[in-house]
C-alpha positions as CSV (number, residue, x, y, z in Angstrom):
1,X,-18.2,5.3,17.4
2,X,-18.6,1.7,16.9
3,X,-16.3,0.2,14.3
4,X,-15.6,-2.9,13.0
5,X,-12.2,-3.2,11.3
6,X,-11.8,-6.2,8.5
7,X,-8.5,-7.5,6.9
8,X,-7.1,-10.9,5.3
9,X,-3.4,-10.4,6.1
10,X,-0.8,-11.5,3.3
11,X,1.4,-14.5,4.4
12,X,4.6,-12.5,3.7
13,X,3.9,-9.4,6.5
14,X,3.8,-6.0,4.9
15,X,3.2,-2.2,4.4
16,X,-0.6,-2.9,4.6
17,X,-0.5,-4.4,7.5
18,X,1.3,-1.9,9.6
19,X,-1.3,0.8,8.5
20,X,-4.4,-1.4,9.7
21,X,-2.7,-2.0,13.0
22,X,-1.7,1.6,13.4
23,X,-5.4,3.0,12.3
24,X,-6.9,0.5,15.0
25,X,-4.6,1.9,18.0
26,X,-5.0,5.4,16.9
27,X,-8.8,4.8,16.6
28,X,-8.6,3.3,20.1
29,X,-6.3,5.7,21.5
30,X,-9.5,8.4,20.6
31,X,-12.2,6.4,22.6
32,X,-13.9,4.4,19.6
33,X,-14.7,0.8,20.0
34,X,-13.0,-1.2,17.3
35,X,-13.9,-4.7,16.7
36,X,-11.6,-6.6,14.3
37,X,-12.1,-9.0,11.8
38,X,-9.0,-10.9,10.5
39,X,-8.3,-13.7,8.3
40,X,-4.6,-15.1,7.3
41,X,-3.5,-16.4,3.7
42,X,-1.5,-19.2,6.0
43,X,-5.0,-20.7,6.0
44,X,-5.1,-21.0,1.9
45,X,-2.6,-23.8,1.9
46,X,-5.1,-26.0,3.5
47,X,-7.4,-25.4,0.6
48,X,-8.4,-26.9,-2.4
49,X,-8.3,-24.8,-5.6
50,X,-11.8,-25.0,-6.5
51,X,-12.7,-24.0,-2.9
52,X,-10.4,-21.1,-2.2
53,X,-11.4,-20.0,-6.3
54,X,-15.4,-19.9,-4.8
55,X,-13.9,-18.3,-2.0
56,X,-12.8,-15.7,-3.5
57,X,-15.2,-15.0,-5.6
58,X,-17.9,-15.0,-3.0
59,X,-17.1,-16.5,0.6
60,X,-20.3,-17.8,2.3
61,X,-17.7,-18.5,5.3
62,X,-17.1,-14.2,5.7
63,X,-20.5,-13.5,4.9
64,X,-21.9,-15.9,7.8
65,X,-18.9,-14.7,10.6
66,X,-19.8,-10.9,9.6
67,X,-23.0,-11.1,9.9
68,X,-22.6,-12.7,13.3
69,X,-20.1,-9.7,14.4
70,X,-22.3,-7.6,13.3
71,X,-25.3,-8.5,15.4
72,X,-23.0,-8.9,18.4
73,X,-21.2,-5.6,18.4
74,X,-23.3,-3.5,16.0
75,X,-21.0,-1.4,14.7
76,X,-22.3,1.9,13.0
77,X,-19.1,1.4,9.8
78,X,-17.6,-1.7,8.8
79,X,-14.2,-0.6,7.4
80,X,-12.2,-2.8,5.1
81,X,-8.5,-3.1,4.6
82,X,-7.9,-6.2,1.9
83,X,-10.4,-8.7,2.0
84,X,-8.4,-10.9,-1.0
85,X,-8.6,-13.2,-1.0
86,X,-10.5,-15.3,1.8
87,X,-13.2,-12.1,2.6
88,X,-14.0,-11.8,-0.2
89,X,-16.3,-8.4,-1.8
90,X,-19.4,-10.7,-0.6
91,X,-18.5,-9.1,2.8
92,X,-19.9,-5.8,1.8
93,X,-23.4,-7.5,1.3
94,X,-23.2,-8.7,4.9
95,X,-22.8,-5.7,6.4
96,X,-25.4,-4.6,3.9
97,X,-28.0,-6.9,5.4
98,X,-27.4,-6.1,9.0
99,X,-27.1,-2.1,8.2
100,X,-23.7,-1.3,8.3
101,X,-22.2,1.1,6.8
102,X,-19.1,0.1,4.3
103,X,-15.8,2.2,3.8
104,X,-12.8,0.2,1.9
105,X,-9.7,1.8,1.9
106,X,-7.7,1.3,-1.3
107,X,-4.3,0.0,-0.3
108,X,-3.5,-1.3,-4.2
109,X,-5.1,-1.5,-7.7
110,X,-6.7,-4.8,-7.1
111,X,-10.3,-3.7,-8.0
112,X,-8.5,-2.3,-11.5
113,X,-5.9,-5.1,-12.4
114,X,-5.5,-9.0,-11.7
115,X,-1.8,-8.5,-10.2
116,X,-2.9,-5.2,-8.1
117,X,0.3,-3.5,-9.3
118,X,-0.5,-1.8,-13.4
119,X,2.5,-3.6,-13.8
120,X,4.0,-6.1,-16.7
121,X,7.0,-7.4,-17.9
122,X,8.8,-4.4,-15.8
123,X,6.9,-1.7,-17.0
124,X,3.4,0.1,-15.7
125,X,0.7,-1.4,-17.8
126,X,-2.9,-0.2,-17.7
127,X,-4.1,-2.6,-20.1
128,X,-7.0,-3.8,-18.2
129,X,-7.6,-0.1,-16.8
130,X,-11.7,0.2,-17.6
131,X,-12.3,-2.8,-19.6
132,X,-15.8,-4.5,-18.5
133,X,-13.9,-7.7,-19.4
134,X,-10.2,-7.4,-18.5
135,X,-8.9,-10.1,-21.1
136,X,-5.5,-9.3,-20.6
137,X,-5.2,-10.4,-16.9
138,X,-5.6,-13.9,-17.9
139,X,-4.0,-13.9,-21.5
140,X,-0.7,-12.7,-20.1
141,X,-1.3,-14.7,-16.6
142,X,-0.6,-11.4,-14.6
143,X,-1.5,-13.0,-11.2
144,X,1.7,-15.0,-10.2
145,X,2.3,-15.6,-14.1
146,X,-0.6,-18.2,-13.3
147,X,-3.6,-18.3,-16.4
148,X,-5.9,-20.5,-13.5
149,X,-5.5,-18.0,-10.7
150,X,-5.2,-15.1,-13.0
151,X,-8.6,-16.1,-14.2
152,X,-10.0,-16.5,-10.8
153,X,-9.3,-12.8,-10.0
154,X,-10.7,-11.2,-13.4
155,X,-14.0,-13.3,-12.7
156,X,-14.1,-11.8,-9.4
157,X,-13.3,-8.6,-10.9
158,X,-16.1,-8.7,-13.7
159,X,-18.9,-10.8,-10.6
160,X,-18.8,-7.5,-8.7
161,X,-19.1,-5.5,-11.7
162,X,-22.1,-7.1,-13.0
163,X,-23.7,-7.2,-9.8
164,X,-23.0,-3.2,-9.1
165,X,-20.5,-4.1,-6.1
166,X,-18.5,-1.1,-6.3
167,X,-21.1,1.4,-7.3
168,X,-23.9,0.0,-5.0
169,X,-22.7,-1.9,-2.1
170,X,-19.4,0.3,-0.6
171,X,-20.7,3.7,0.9
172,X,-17.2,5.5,0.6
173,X,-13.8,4.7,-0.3
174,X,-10.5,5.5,0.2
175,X,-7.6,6.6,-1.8
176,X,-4.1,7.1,-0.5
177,X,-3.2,10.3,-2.9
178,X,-5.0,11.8,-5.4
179,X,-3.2,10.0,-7.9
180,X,-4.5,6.8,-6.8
181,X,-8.0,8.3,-6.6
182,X,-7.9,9.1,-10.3
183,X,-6.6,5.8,-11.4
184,X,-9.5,4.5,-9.4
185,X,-12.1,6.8,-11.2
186,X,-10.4,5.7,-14.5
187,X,-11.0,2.2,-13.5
188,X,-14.6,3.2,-13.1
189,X,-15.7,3.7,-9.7
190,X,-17.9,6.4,-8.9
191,X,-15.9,9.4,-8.0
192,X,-18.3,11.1,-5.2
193,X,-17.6,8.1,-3.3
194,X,-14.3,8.5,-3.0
195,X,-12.5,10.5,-0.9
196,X,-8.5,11.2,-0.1
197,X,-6.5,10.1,3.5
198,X,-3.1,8.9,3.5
199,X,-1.1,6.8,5.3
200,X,0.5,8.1,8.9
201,X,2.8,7.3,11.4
202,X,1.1,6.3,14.7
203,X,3.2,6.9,17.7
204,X,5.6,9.4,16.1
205,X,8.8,7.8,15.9
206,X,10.4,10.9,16.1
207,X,13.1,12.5,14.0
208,X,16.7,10.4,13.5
209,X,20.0,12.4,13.3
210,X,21.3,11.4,9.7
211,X,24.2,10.7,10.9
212,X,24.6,7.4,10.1
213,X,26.9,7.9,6.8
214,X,25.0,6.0,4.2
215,X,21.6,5.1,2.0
216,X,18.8,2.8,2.8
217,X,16.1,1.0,0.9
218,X,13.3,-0.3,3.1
219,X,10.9,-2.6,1.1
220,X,10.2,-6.0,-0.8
221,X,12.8,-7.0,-3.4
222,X,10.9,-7.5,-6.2
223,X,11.5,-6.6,-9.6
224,X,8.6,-4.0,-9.5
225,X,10.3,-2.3,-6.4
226,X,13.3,-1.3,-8.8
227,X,15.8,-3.7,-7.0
228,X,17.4,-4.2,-10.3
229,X,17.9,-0.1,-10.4
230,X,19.2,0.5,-6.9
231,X,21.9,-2.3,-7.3
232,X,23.2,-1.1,-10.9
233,X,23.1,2.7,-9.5
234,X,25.7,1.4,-6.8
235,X,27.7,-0.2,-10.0
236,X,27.6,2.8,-11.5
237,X,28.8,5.6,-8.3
238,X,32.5,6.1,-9.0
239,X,32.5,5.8,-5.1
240,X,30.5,3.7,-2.9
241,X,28.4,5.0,0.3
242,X,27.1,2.5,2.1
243,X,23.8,1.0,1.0
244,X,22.0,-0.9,3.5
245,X,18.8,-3.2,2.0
246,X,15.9,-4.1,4.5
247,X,13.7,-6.8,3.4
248,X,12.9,-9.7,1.3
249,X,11.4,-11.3,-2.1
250,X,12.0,-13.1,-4.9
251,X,15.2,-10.7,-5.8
252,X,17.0,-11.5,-2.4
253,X,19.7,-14.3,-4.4
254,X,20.4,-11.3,-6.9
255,X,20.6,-8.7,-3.4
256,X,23.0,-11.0,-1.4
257,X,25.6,-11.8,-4.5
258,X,25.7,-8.0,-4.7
259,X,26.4,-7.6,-1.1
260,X,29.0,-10.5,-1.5
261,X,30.8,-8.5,-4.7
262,X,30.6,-5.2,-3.0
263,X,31.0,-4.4,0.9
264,X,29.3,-1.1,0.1
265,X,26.3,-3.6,-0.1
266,X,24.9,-4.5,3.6
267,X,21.2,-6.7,3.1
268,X,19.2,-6.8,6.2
269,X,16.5,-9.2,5.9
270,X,14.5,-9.2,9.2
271,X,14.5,-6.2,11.3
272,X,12.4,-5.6,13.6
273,X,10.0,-2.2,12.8
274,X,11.5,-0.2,15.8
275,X,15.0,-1.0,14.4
276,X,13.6,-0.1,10.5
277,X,12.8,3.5,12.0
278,X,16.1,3.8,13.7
279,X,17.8,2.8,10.8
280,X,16.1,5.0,8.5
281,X,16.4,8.1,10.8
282,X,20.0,7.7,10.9
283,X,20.3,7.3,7.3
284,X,21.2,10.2,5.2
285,X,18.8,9.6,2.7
286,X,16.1,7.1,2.1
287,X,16.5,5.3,-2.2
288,X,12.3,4.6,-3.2
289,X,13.4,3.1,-6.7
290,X,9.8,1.6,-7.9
291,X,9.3,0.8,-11.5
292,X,5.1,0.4,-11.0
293,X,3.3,3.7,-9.6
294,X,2.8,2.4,-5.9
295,X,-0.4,3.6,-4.7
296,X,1.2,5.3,-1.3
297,X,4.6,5.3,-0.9
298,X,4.6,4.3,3.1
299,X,8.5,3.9,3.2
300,X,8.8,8.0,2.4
301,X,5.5,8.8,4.7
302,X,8.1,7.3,7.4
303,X,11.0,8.6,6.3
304,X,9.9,12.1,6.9
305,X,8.9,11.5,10.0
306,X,12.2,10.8,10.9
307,X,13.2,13.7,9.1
308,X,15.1,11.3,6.2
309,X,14.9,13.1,2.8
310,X,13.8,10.4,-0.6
311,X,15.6,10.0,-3.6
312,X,12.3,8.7,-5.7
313,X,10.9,7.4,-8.9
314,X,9.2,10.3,-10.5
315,X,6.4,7.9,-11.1
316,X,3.1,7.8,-9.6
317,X,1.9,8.5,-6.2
318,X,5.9,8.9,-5.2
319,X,6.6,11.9,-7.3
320,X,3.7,12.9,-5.7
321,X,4.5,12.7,-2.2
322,X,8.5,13.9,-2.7
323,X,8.6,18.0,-3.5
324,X,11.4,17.5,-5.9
325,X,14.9,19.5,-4.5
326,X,13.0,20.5,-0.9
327,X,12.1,16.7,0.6
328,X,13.7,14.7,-2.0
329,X,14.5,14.3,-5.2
330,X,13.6,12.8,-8.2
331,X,15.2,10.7,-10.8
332,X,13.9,9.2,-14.0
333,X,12.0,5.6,-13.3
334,X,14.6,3.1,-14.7
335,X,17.2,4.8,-15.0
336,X,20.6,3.7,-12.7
337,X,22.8,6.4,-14.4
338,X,20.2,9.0,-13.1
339,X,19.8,7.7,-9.7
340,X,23.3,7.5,-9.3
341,X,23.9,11.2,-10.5
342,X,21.1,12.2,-7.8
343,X,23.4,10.2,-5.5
344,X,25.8,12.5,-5.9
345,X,23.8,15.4,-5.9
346,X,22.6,15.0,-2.4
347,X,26.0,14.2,-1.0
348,X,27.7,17.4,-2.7
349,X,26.0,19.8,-0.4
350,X,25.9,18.3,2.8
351,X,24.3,22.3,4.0
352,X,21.3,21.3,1.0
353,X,20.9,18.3,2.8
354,X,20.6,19.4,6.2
355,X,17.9,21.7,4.9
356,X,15.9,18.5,3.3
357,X,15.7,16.6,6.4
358,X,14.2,19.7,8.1
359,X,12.0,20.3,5.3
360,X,10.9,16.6,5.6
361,X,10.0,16.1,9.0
362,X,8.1,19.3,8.8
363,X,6.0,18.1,5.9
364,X,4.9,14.6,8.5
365,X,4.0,17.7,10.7
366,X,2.1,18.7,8.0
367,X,0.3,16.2,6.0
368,X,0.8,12.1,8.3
369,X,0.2,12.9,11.9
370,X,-2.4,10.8,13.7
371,X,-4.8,14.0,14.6
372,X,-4.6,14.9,11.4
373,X,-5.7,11.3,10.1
374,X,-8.4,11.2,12.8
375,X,-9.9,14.1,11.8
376,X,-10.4,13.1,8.0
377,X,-11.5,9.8,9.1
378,X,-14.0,11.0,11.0
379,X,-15.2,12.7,8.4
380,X,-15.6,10.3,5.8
381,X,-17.1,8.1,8.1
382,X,-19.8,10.7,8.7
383,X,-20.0,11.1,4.9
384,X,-20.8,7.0,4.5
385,X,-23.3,7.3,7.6
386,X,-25.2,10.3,5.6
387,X,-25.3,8.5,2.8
388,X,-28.8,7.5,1.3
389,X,-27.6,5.1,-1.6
390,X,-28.8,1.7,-0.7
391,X,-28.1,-1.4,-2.6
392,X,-31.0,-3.4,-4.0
393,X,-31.7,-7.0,-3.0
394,X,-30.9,-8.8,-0.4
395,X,-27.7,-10.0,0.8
396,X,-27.3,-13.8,1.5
């Protein structure tokens, strides 16, 4: 097939960014032509506000470049990744106008909430969840606790609402779990158009040893990742593994005094991906503390593949990845007395343990290996491609 892959990459590198650039090789690696489409946020800083708020609202600049692409290469499906916020939704109406198909996977809950996250004030909130006008965004300034930009998004939000965008112009979508896919429906998309894939691993990594002697946390170290909870868990283990911390955010000052109190406390913040999979593979378990429901929980997709067992948030689309005592376990979203019991748990039975990391590389076997993802790509590309719903007007 002839694709056309689109995605505005964040300025801080992330989870979403390793998935596009493992969908395109894998997509290569089966003989499709892929033609990418990429824009950077570094390129916002340049802008004026008024500009980059018409921007993202509708960008004439994506619409024009697309529709350019897509009489070059003419792609049969014009698959988007994040197009937030220099793409823009007006992208779908350019591949619209040229005949394109339109699949957007769903890597967040930014169609549903200004922040992406259903998450204030360190809790989930679904405030917004269905409202034709989402007032809340903007009174409690969920986008970088800024009313301007907060009110930027929720316009966007309820443009593409009154034009039909998400019922009319996108042929399929994506969810990562089913759990995402209902918060979606919730949120009001149409439900046949959305279908189920997650995340995989693309090459295998290959399974670790465990033997490495301590935990790991892979992630941003945010507030909504449960930073807070990992670090009082460790306060609260009468003794201390070792805990090593890969990443960075606005919770890193809080991450290195830690480290600096407690030599338990190792924080990594740049390592290279190859060295993130060694590192988790030789871990003996994998801490996923997130306080918002995540909408695929990457770090644990990888995890298992290198046969790492989870200690997770029973929250979201984490509890539903983690089979509670067979992959993983769970403890209660919060809560650093709990985590640290499970702590303890998986350490007492180093035989139980052995069994989990089996149990978890088999389920990437299972459920996150490239064929496997192929396969249900394929398919709901031939779903949006047999599609007769076609949007009304023209695009411009």
């Amino acid at each position: 097939m002839k694709i056309l892959v689109a995605h505005n990459f964040y300025k801080q590198p992330g989870g979403e960014d390793q998935c596009v650039a493992a969908e395109v090789a894998m997509l290569r690696a089966h003989g499709h032509e892929v033609t990418q489409y990429c824009l950077h946020n570094e390129c916002v800083d340049a802008m004026g506000r008024l500009r980059l708020a018409a921007r993202t609202i509708w960008s004439r600049t994506a619409v024009r470049e697309l529709r350019e692409l897509f009489r070059t290469h003419r792609p049969q499906i014009a698959h988007f990744h994040n197009t937030f916020p220099l793409i823009s939704p007006s992208a779908y109406y350019a591949a619209r106008a040229e005949g394109v198909r339109v699949v957007q996977t769903v890597h967040n809950f930014r169609l549903l909430c200004a922040n992406a996250l259903l998450f204030r004030n360190g809790e989930v909130c679904e405030d917004c969840l269905g409202k034709w006008i989402p007032w809340p965004g903007i009174a409690y300034k969920c986008y970088r606790d800024n009313r301007a930009a907060s009110t930027v998004i929720t316009t966007m939000l309820m443009t593409h609402r009154g034009l039909g965008t998400w019922s009319k112009a996108v042929d399929m979508y994506i969810a990562l779990t089913e759990f995402g896919r209902r918060k979606l429906v919730e949120g009001g998309l149409p439900a046949d158009k959305i279908a189920i894939k997650p995340n995989f691993a693309y090459p295998d990594p290959g399974p670790g040893t465990g033997t490495g002697g301590y935990a790991v946390f892979v992630g941003r170290l945010s507030a909504e990742k449960g930073v807070d909870t990992l670090l009082e868990a460790w306060r609260h283990l009468g003794f201390r593994p070792p805990l090593k911390l890969l990443g960075d955010g606005p919770m890193a000052a809080a991450v290195q005094q830690a480290s600096a109190k407690d030599a338990s406390i190792q924080w990594l913040r740049h390592v290279p991906l190859e060295a993130v999979y060694d590192l988790v593979g030789e871990a003996m378990f994998l801490v996923l503390p997130s306080q918002c429901y995540e909408t695929f929980a990457r770090v644990a997709m990888e995890a298992f593949a290198k046969g790492t067992p989870v200690i997770v948030s029973k929250l979201g689309a984490m509890a539903a990845m983690v089979d509670d005592g067979r992959t993983g376990l769970y403890f209660k979203p919060g809560d650093p007395a709990d985590l640290a019991a499970k702590v303890r748990q998986i350490l007492a039975d180093p035989l139980r343990l052995a069994r989990m990391r089996q149990a978890a590389r088999q389920e990437f076997n299972r459920n996150f290996t490239s064929d496997a993802n192929h396969k249900s790509l394929m398919a709901i590309y031939e779903q949006a491609l047999s599609g007769h719903n076609q949007l009304e007007g023209a695009a411009h």
